[in-house]
MITI-937369 format. One record per residue (C-alpha): residue number from 1; x, y, z. Coordinates in Angstrom, 1 decimal. Example, Ala and Ser with C-alpha at 12.3 -4.5 7.8 and 13.67 -1.06 7.14 Angstrom:
<recs>
REC pos   east  north     up
REC   1   12.3   -4.5    7.8
REC   2   13.7   -1.1    7.1
</recs>
This chain:
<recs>
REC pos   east  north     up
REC   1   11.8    0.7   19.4
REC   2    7.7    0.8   19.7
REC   3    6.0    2.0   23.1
REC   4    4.8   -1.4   23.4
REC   5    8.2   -3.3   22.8
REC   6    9.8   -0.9   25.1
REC   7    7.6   -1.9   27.9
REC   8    7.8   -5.8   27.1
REC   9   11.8   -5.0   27.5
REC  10   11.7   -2.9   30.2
REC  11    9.2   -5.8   32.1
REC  12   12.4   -8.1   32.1
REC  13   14.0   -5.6   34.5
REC  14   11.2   -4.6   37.6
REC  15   11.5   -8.7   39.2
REC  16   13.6   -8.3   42.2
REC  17   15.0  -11.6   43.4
REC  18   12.7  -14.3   44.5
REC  19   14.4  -14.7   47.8
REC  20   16.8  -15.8   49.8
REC  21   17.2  -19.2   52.1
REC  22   15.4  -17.1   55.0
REC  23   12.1  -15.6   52.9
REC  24   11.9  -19.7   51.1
REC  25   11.8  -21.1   54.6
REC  26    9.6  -18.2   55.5
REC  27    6.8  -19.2   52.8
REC  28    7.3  -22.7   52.7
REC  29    6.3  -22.5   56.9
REC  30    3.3  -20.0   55.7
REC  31    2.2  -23.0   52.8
REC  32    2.6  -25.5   55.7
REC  33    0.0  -24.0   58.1
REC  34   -2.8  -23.8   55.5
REC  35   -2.5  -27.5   54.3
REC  36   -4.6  -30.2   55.9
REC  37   -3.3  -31.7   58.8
REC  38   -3.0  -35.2   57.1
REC  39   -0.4  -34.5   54.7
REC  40    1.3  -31.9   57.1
REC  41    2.0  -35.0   58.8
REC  42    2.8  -36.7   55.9
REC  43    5.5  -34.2   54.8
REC  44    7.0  -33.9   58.1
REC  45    7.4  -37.1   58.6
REC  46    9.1  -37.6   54.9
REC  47   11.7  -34.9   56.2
REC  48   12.3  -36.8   59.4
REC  49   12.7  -40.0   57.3
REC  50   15.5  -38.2   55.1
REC  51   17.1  -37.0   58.3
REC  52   17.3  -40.0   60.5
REC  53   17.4  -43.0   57.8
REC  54   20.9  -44.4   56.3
REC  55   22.7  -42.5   54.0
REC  56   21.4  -45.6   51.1
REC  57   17.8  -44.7   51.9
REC  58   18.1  -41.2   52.2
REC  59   19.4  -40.8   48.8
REC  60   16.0  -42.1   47.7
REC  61   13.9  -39.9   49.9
REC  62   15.9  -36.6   48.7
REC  63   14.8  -37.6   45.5
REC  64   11.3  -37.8   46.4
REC  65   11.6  -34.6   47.7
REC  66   13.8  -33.3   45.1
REC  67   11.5  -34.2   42.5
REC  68    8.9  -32.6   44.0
REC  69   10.6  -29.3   44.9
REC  70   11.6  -28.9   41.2
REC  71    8.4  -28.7   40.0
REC  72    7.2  -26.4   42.5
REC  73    9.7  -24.1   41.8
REC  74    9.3  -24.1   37.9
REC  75    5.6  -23.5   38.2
REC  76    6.7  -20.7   40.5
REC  77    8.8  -19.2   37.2
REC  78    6.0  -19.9   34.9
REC  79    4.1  -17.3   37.1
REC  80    6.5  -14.6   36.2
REC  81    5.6  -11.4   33.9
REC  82    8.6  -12.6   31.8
REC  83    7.0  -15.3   30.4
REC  84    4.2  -13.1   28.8
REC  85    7.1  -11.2   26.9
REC  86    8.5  -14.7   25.5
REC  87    5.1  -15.9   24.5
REC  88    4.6  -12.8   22.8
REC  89    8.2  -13.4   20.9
REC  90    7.8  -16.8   20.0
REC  91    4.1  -16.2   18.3
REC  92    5.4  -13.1   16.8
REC  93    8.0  -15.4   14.8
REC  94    5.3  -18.4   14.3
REC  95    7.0  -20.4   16.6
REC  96    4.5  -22.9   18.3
REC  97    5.8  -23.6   21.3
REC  98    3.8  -23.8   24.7
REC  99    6.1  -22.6   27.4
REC 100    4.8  -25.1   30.2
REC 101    6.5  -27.1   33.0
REC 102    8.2  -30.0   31.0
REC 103    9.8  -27.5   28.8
REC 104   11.2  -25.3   30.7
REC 105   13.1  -27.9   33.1
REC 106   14.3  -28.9   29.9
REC 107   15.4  -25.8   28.9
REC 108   17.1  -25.3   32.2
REC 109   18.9  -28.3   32.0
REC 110   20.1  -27.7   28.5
REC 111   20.9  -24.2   29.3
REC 112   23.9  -25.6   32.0
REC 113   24.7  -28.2   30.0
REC 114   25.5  -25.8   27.2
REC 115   27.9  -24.4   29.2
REC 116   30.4  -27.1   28.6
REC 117   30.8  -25.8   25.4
REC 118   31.6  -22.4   26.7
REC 119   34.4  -23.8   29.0
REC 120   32.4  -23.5   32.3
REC 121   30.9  -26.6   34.1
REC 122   28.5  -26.2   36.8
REC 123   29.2  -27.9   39.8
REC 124   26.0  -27.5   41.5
REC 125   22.9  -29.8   41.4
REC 126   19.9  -29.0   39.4
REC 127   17.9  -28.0   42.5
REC 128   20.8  -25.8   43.5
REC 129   20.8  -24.5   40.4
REC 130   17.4  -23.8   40.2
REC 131   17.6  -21.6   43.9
REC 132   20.2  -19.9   42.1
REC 133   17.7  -18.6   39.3
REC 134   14.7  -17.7   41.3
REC 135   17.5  -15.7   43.5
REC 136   18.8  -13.7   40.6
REC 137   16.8  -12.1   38.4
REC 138   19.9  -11.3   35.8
REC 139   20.3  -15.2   35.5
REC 140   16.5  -15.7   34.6
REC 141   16.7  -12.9   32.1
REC 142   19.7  -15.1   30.9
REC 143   17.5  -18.1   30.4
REC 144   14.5  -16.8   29.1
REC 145   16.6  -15.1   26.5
REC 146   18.3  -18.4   25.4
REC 147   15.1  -20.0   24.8
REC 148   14.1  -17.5   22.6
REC 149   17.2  -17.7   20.9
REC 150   17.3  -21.7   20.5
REC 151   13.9  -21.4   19.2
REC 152   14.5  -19.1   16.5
REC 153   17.8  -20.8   15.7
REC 154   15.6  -23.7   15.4
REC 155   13.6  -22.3   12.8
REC 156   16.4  -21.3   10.3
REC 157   18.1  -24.7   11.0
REC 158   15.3  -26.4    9.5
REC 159   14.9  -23.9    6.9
REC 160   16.0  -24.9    3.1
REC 161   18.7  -22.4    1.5
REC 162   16.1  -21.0   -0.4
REC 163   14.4  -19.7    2.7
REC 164   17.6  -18.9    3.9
REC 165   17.9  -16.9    1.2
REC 166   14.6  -15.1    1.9
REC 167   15.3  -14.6    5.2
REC 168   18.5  -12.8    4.8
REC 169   17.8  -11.0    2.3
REC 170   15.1   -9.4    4.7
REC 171   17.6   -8.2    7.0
REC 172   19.4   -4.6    6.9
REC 173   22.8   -5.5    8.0
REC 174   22.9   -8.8    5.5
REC 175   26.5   -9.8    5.4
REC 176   26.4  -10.2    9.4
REC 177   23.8  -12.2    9.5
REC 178   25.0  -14.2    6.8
REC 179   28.6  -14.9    8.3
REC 180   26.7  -15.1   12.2
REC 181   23.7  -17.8   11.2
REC 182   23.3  -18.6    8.1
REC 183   27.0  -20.1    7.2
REC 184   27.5  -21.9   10.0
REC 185   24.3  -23.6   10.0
REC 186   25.0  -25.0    6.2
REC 187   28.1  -25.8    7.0
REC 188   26.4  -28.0    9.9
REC 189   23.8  -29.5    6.8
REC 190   26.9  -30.4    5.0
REC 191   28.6  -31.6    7.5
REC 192   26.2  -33.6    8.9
REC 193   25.0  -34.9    5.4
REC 194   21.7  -33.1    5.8
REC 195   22.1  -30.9    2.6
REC 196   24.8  -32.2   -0.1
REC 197   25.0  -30.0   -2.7
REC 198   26.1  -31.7   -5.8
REC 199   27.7  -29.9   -9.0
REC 200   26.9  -26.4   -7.7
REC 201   27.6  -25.1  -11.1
REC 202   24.9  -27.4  -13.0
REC 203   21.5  -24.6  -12.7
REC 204   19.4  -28.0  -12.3
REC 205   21.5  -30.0   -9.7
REC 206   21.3  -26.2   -7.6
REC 207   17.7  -26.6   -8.1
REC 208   17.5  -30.0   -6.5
REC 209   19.3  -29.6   -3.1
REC 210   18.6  -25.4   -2.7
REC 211   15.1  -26.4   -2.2
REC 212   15.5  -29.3   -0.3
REC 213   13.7  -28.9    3.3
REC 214   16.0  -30.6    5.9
REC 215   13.9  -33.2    7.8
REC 216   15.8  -33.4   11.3
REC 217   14.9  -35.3   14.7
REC 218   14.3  -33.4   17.5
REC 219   17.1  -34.8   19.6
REC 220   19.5  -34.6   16.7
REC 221   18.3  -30.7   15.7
REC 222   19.2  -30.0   19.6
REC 223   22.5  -32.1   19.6
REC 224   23.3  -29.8   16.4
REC 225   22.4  -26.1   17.2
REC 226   24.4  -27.0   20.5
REC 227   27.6  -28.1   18.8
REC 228   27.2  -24.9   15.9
REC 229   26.6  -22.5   18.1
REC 230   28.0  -21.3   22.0
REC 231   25.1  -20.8   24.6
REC 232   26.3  -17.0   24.6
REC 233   25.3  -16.6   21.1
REC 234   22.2  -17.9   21.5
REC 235   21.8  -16.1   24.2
REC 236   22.4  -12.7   22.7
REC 237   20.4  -13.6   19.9
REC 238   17.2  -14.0   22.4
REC 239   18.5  -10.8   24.6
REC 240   19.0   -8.5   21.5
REC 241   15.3   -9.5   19.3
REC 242   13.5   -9.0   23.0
REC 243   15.2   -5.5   23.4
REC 244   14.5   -4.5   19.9
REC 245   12.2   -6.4   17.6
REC 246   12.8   -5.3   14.5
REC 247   16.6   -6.6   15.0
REC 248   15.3   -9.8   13.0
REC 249   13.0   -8.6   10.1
REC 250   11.0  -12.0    9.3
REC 251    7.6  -12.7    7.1
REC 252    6.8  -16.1    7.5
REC 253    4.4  -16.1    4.3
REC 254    7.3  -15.1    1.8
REC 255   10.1  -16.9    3.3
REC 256    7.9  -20.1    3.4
REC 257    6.0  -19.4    0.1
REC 258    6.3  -22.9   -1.3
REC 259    6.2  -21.7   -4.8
REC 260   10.0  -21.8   -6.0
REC 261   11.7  -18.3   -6.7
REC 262   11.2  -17.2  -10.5
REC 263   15.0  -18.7  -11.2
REC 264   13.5  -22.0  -10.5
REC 265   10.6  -21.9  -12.6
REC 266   11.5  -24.9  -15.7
</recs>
């Protein structure tokens, strides 16, 4: 691995935890003092509405609060070195993604509900769960990696088997990447009737669906790289390509050269 990528890498590792219950109560007190006295009030006097109101009103206040807690704390993470390394990734692959606020809650979110499918359900709330990854750094690492992953995966699931084809045959270890991505996601086009191939023998019918370019919803593209694939693959996938780039040999221009391969000239 380059210099460079080796010091991307190596970034993920130097964060310490973001704190415990003692430093958040610490610098929330700090933030408190340098606001105007108006909405110090104001914020006090939402706390002391949570405490002393009916359990039926309070769930509406926590909310309140909740809500605005959440975002502070994901515009804390976007501050974080890691999320130069991931734009770096992402544009490096010709993903365009912007990694703001709205994405990353959603990320979060789907990276706990992706659990299910690895046989472990959090039981925490999303706040809870959110002090849990500004408190451990090998968690965040865990995250930032599956985004990277999902977004990649992304890409080749709305690849046509022709650019399938391209990509693999860029890789050095072929066969595994074949068995690891590539099957499973056609199985999903089949499955899902996204790709039918018809008389795979006929040269002209193969012609027909191998350059078909799936055309998939959003919600239904996320709903299917969640059901094809664990969130630990995915995972590794991000982990593995941010350790060591050239893991995942890709040239946009020739994979997504529109002109057909010379097999499918008429």
């Amino acid at each position: 691995m380059g210099k460079s990528n080796y010091q991307l890498a190596s970034s993920l590792q130097e964060d310490p935890p973001i704190g415990t219950l003692d430093k958040t109560i610490l610098e929330v007190t700090k933030w408190v003092e340098h606001i105007p006295l108006e909405q110090r009030i104001d914020i006090l006097y939402l706390c002391y509405l949570i405490c002393v109101n009916p359990p039926d009103q309070q769930s509406e206040l926590t909310e309140l609060l909740e809500d605005y807690a959440v975002d502070s704390l994901v515009a804390k993470m976007l501050q974080e070195r890691i999320i130069k390394v991931l734009d770096y990734y992402l544009k490096y692959f010709s993903i365009k993604q912007e990694l703001n606020q709205k994405l990353l809650k959603n990320y979060i979110k789907r990276f706990y509900i992706h659990s299910v499918h690895d046989l472990y359900t959090p039981d925490c709330l999303y706040l809870e769960i959110l002090i849990h990854l500004l408190q451990h750094s090998e968690e965040r690492i865990k995250l930032f990696s599956y985004i990277l992953g999902f977004e990649i995966i992304k890409i080749i699931f709305q690849m046509s088997w022709l650019q399938h084809e391209r990509l693999y045959q860029l890789q050095k270890n072929q066969e595994d990447f074949i068995n690891n991505y590539i099957k499973p996601i056609q199985y999903a086009h089949r499955l899902n009737g996204i790709i039918i191939p018809k008389d795979e023998n006929l040269f002209f019918a193969k012609r027909a669906y191998f350059i078909k370019v799936p055309i998939i919803k959003e919600k239904k593209l996320i709903e299917l790289i969640m059901c094809t694939f664990s969130r630990n693959k995915i995972t590794s996938l991000g982990f593995s390509i941010i350790h060591n780039l050239k893991l995942l040999s890709f040239d946009y221009d020739y994979i997504f050269n529109s002109e057909p391969d010379g097999i499918f000239f008429a």
